[in-house]
Every structure is written in structure tokens, then in C-alpha cells.
C-alpha positions as CSV (number, residue, x, y, z in Angstrom):
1,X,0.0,0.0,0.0
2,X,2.5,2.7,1.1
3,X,4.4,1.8,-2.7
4,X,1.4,2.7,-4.0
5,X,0.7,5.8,-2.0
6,X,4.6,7.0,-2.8
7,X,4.2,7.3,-6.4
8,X,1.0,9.4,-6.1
9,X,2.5,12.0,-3.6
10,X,5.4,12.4,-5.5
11,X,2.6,13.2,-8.5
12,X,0.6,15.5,-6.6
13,X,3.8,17.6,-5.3
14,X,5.3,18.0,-8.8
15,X,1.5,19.4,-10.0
16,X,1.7,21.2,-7.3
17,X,5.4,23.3,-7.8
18,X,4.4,23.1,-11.9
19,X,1.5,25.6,-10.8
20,X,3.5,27.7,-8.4
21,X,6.1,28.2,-10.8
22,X,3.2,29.0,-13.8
23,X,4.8,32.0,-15.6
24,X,2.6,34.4,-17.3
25,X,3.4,36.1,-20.5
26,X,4.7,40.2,-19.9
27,X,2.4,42.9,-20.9
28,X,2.9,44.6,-23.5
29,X,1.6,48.3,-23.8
30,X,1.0,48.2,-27.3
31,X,-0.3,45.7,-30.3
32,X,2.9,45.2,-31.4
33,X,5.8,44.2,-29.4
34,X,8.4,46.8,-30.4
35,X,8.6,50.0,-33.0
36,X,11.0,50.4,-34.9
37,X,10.6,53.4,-36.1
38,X,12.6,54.8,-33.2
39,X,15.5,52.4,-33.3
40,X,17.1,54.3,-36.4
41,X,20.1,55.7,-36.0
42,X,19.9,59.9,-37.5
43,X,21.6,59.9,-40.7
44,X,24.6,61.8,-41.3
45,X,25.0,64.8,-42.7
46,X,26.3,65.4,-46.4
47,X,29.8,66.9,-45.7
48,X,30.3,70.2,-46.2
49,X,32.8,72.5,-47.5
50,X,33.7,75.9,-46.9
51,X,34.4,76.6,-50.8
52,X,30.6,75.3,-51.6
53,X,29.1,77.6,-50.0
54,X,27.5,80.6,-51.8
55,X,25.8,82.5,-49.6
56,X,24.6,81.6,-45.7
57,X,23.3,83.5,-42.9
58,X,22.7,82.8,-39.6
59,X,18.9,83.2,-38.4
60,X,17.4,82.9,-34.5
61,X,13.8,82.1,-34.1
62,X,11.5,80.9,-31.6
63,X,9.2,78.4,-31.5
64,X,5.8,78.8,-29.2
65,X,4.3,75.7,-27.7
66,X,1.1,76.7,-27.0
67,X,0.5,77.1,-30.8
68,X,-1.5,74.1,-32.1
69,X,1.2,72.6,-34.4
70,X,3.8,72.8,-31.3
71,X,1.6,71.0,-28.6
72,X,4.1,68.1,-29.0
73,X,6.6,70.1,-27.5
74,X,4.5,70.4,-24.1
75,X,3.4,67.0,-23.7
76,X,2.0,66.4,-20.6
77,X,3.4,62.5,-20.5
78,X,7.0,63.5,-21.7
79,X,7.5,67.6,-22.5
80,X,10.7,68.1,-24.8
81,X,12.3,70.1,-21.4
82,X,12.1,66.7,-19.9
83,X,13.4,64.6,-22.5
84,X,16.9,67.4,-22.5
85,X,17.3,67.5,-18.9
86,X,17.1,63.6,-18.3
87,X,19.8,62.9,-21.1
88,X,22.3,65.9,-19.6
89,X,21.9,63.6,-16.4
90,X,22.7,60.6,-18.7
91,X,25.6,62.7,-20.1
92,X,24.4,62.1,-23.2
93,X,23.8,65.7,-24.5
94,X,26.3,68.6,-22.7
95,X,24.3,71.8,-21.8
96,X,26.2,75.4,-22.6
97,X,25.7,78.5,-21.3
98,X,23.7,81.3,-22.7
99,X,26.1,84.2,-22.2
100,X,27.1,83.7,-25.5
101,X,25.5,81.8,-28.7
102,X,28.5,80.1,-29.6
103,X,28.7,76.7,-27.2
104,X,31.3,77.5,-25.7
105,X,31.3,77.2,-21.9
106,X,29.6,73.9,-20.8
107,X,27.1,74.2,-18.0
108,X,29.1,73.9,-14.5
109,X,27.4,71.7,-11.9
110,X,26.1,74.5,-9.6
111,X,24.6,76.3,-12.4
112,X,23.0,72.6,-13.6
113,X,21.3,72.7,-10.4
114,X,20.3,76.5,-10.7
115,X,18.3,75.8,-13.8
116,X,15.2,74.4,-11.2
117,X,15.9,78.1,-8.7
118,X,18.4,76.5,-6.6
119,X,17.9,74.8,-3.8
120,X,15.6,75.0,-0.3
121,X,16.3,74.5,3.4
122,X,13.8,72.2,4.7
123,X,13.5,71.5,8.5
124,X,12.6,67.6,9.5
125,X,11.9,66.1,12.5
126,X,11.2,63.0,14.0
127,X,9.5,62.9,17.7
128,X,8.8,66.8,17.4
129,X,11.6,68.0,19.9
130,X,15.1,67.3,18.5
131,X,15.2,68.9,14.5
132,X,17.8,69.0,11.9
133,X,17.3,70.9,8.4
134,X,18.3,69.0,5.2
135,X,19.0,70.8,2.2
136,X,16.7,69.5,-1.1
137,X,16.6,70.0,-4.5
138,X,13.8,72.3,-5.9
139,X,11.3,70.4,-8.7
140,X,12.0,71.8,-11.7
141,X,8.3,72.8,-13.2
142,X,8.3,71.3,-17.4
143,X,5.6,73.8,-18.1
144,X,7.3,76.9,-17.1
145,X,9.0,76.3,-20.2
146,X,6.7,78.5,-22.9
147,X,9.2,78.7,-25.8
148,X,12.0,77.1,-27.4
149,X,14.8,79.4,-29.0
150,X,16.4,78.1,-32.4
151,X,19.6,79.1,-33.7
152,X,20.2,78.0,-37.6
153,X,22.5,78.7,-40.6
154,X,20.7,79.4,-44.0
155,X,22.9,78.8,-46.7
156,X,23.0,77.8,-50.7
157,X,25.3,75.2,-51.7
158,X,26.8,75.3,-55.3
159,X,27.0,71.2,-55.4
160,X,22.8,71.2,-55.3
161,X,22.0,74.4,-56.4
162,X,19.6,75.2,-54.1
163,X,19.1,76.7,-50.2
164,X,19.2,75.0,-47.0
165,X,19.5,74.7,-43.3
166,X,20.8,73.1,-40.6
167,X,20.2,74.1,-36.9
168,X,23.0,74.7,-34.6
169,X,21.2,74.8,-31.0
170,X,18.2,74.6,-29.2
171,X,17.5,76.6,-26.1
172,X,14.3,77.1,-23.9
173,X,12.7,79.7,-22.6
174,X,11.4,80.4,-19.4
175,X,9.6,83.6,-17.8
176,X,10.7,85.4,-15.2
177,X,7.8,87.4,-13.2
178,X,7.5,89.2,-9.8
179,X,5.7,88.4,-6.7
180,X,2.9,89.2,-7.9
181,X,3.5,87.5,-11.3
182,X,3.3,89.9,-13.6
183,X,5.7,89.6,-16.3
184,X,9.5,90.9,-16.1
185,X,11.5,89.5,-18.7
186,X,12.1,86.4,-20.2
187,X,15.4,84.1,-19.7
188,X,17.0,81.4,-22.0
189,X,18.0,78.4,-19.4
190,X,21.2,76.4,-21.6
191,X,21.6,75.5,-25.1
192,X,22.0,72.3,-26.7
193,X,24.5,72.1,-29.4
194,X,21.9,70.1,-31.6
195,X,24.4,68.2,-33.8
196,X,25.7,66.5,-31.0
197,X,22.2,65.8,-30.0
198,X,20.5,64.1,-32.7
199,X,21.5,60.9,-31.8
200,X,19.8,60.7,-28.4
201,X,16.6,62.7,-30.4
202,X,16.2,60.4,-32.7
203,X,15.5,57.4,-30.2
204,X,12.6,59.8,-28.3
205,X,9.4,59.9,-29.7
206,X,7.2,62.9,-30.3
207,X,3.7,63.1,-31.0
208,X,3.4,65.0,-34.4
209,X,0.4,63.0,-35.7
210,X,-3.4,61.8,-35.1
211,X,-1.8,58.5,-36.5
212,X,0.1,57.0,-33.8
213,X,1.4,54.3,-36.7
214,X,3.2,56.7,-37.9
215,X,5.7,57.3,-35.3
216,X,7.7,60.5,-35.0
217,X,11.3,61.1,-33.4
218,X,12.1,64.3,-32.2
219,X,15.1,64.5,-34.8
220,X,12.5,64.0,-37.1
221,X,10.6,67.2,-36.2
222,X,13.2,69.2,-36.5
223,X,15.0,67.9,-39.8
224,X,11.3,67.7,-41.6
225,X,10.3,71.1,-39.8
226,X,7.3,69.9,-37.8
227,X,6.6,73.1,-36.2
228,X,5.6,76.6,-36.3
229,X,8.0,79.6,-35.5
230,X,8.8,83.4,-35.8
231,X,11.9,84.6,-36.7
232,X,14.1,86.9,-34.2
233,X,17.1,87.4,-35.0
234,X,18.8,87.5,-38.5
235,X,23.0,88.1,-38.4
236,X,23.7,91.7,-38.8
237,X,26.3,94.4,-38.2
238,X,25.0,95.5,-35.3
239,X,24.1,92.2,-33.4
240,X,20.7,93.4,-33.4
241,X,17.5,91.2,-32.4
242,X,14.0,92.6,-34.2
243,X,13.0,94.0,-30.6
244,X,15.9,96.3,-30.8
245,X,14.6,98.6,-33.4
246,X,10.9,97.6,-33.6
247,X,8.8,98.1,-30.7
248,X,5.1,97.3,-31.5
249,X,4.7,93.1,-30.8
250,X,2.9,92.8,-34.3
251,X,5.1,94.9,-36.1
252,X,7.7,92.4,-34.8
253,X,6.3,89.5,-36.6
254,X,5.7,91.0,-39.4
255,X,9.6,92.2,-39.8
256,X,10.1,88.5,-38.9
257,X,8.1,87.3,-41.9
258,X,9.5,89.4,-44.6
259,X,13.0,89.4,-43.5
260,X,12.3,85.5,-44.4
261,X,10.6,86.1,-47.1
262,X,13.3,88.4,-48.3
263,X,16.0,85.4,-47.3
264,X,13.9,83.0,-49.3
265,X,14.0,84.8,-52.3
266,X,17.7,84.7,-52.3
267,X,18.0,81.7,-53.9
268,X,16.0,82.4,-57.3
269,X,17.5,85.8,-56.9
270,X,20.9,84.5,-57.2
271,X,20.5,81.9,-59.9
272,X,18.4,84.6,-62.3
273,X,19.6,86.0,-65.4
């Protein structure tokens, strides 16, 4: 009887660790398994040299995200600010100063912590006697960044015949108001020297489209031109932005808008006989 009875245990037990050690498949947040759209490398640029070029000039414009077209930019899931900040704490992009537009001082790491105001003294305790104070981080707030500034260099190449860009940086904006938060100025936070960037962009989506097939990296956006902007800033003699010498806000755009209307033309101006 008890050979009998051995056999059947040992039956019941192994049943019994096969269903405790049932594995179930891993979700997957999606109908497909991977995308990938967003496991393509950015493609090099064509190289360029100095005796092809024609004509260039360097252009600064800005891009608003609360314009329709832009909303990508401000995603509440993953804002562009976000997407930045996490790779300079990767080190996979370096942040530069804004003192100058030319990328030349990288962000030290006191100023790196600056970019969310600094940092707060909080008090803790434990059994509401004895107290210590512990010096925190502030949270850095994605949608206090409004705009995005864009530096670029328009130029014609004689190879193609024909005009076009290439962006050198990417900064963002933030406001800077009073107590009562009314408006005082506003305040670029770092640049990005994009080139060096468009490896880590192209691996981070960004919703451009009501067709979420079609997915969208955010190196995409800016080498197809997915967004909507105003122009600045156009190189000059005097380093002057558009705000220097026109006052009225509308006025402002619509220098904006023929000085790159006027820059467009260049090209059929230049190839006309």
C-alpha cells in the first residue's frame, strides 16, 4: 500500500510546484511588441565645405508651444524640457551657457542645479523635539517652459544648387515674473548644441500626428520642420535682435516674416539672369 501511496505524492507535489512556478506572458503596452521606427540611428550629414558655399546667414527664431502645431513640445506625458534635462543627467547631450550663442562654456554643476531656482532649506523632525534641516533640490516645473529658441544657418550650396539649413542649438525659454506675477523678462536656461544631439533625439518619440502608426522622433521634427516659428534674429552688423529697433509686438512678426521672405528669395535671386 505505502508503494502505492509514494508514487502518487510524488505526483501531486510535482503538479503542485508546476502551478507555483506557472509564468505568465509580460504585458505589453501596445499591439505590437516593439517600433522600430525609433530604433534608427539619425543619418549623417552630407559633408560640407567651406568653398561650396554661396551665400549663408545665420537666423534665430522661436518656437511657441502653445501654438497648435507645437503641442508636442509640451506633452504632458513627456515635454521636450524633460526629455533634455534627463539625457544631460545621462551625459548624453552637454548643456552650454547662454552668455554667448556660440557653445562654448559647458554648464558647470552648480549652475546645472540653478536651472530648477536653486535649492531649499527644509526643517525635518522625528518625535517633534530634537530637529535637523536637510538641504533639497527644488522640482523643476516642465511647463514653465513656454518657448523654445532656435539658432540655424541658412545657406546655398553650389553642389545642389539650391538653399538650406541646418540648426546649430536649441535653447528654452522660461519667464521670469515678480511676486505678484506679472511679467519681467524672459530668460534662456542652456543651449543644446543640436548636432551633437540628434543621436539621443532620434530614439525619443514625439507626438506629431493623429496617426500613432506613424511614429515620429524628435530628430525628425526638427530635420522635416514639424513646427511653427517666428523669426528673431537675423545676423547683422550690429548684433541686433527685431525688438531692438521695432517696438510694436505685431510689427515684430511682421519684420520677422519678410526678413524670411526676403532670405527665401535669395535663392531664385541669385540663380536669375
Amino acid at each position: 500500500m505505502k508503494a502505492l501511496l509514494l508514487p502518487l505524492l510524488l505526483t501531486i507535489l510535482c503538479c503542485t510546484c508546476v502551478r507555483a512556478q506557472k509564468t505568465f506572458p509580460k504585458p505589453v503596452n501596445d499591439i505590437v511588441s516593439e517600433r522600430t521606427s525609433l530604433q534608427r540611428p539619425a543619418l549623417a550629414k552630407a559633408p560640407l565645405r567651406e568653398a561650396d558655399l554661396l551665400w549663408q546667414k545665420r537666423v534665430w527664431r522661436v518656437i511657441d508651444v502653445n501654438e497648435k502645431i507645437n503641442h508636442s513640445f509640451s506633452n504632458p506625458e513627456r515635454p521636450f524640457i524633460s526629455i533634455l534635462l534627463e539625457a544631460a543627467d545621462k551625459e548624453e547631450i552637454q548643456l552650454y551657457s547662454t552668455l554667448d550663442d556660440e557653445f562654448s562654456t559647458p554648464l558647470t554643476a552648480e549652475q546645472r542645479l540653478g536651472i530648477s531656482g536653486g535649492q531649499d532649506t527644509v526643517q525635518v523632525t522625528d518625535d517633534g523635539i530634537d530637529f535637523d534641516y536637510v538641504i533639497t533640490p527644488r522640482v523643476f516645473d516642465p511647463a514653465s517652459v513656454s518657448r523654445y529658441r532656435v539658432q540655424e544657418v541658412w545657406y546655398i550650396d553650389k553642389n545642389s544648387s539650391r538653399m538650406q539649413v541646418r540648426i546649430l542649438g536649441i535653447a528654452p525659454i522660461v519667464d521670469e515674473v515678480d511676486e505678484m506675477g506679472n511679467f519681467i523678462f524672459e530668460e534662456p536656461l542652456f543651449w543644446v548644441y543640436y548636432p551633437a544631439a540628434r543621436q539621443m533625439l532620434a530614439r525619443e518619440r514625439a507626438w506629431v500626428s493623429d496617426n500613432e502608426t506613424a511614429a515620429s522622433s524628435w530628430e525628425d521634427v526638427f530635420e522635416m520642420r514639424y513646427f511653427d516659428s517666428f523669426v528673431t534674429k537675423e545676423g547683422n552688423v550690429h548684433d541686433r535682435r527685431i525688438k531692438d529697433y521695432v517696438v510694436d509686438r505685431r510689427s515684430q512678426l511682421l519684420e520677422g516674416r519678410r526678413a524670411e521672405q526676403e532670405r527665401l528669395a535669395k535663392e531664385s535671386d541669385l540663380w536669375s539672369h
